[in-house]
N, C-alpha and C positions, 0 to 999 in steps of 0.2 A: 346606116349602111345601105338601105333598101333606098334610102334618098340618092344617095350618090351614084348607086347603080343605074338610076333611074335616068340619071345623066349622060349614058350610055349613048343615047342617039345625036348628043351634040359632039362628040369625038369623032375623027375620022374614021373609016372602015377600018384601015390599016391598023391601026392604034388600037380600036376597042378590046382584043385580049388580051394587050399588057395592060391597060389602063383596070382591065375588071379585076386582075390576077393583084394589082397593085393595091387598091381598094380592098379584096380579099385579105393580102396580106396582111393590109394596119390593121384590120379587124380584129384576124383570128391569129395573133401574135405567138399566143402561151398552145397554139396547135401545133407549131413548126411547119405553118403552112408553106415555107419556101419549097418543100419537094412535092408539093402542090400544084396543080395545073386546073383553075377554075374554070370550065370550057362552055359551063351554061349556070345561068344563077338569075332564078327566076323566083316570084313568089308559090309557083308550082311545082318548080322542078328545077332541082342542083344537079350538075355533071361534075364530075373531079376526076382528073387524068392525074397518074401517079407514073413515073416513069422510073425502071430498073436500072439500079446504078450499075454503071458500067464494071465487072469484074475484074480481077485482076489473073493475068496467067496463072492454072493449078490451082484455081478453088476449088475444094469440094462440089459435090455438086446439091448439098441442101445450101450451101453460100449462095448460090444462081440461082433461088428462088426468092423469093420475097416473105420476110418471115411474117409470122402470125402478127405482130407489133404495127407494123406499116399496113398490112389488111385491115386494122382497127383503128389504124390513124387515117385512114382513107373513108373506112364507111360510118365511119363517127362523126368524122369532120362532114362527109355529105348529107346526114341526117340533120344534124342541131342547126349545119345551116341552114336549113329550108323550114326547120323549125321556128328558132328563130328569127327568120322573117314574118314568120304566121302569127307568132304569138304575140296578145297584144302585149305594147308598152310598161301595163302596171305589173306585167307576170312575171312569175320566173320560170325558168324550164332545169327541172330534175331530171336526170337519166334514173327509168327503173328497175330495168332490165334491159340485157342485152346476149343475144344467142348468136353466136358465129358455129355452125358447120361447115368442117372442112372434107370438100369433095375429094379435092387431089391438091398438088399441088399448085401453087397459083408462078407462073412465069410469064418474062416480058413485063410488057407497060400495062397497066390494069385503069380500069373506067367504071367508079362506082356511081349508079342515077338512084337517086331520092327521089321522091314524087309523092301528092299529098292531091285527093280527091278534092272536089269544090265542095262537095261537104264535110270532108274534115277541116279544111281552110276557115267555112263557116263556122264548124262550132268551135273550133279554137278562140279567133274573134267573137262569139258570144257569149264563152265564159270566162267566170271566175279561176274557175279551175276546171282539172278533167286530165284523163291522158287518151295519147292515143298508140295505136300499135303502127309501124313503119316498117315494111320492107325495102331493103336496099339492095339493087341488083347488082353486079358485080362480072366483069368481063376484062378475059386477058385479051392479048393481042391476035391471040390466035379465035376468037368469040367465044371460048371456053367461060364456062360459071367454075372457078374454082372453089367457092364458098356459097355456103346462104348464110344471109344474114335477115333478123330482124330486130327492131329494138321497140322496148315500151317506153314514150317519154309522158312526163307529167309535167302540168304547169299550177302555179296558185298565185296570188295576188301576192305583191308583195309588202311584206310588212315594213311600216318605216323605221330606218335604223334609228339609234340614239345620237348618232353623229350627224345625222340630215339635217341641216335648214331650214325654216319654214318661211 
């Protein structure tokens, strides 16, 4: 993934946020990243625009918010991918925890950023294992934080299956 993205500067201007959004998709298939809008995907830092589906006349009005489910598909999906990128090859990456606080409620189009220090980038790349803690910010349309979030992830080598090849 972090290869192909890297290909980014031989597409045209034009083109390079369907082309990264495209790349995003095949990736992260089993996310249902198509209500996904990957707007920065970098090895330091993920952006993901999620956008409020249009209502229908006479919803409720907890309907016209964005429920708790799509908050967690949003800053899940922005965390493990910038994990992800960081973590080396042999590893795996385990969710260990995860804390969503809900300020108010969250409406409109939402933009959750991941971001990962150069020295947590290093010791990811250094180790075997380890986890680390990741805050993910979270803004509506109007610059509102309707949530915090943070998550603990963990990575470990991985073990060779029985079905692998040698």
């Amino acid at each position: 993934m972090a290869r192909q993205l890297d290909r980014l500067c031989e597409v045209p201007a034009f083109a390079r946020g369907w082309f990264r959004n495209v790349v995003m998709r095949r990736a992260l298939t089993h996310y249902g990243a198509d209500s996904l809008n990957f707007l920065q995907v970098s090895s330091s830092a993920v952006e993901i625009g999620m956008k409020r589906q249009s209502g229908q006349s006479g919803q409720s009005d907890l309907a016209q918010h964005l429920p708790a489910a799509a908050l967690n598909l949003l800053v899940e999906t922005a965390s493990s991918t910038l994990l992800g990128m960081n973590v080396r090859d042999d590893c795996q990456l385990r969710l260990k925890a995860l804390s969503l606080n809900f300020l108010q409620p969250a409406s409109g189009n939402l933009r959750a950023t991941a971001s990962l220090t150069p020295e947590q980038r290093a010791f990811m790349q250094a180790s075997n294992s380890g986890e680390v803690r990741l805050a993910v910010s979270v803004t509506d349309q109007a610059g509102v934080t309707p949530v915090n979030c943070e998550f603990i992830w963990a990575w470990t080598a991985h073990s060779p299956g029985k079905n692998q090849s040698a």
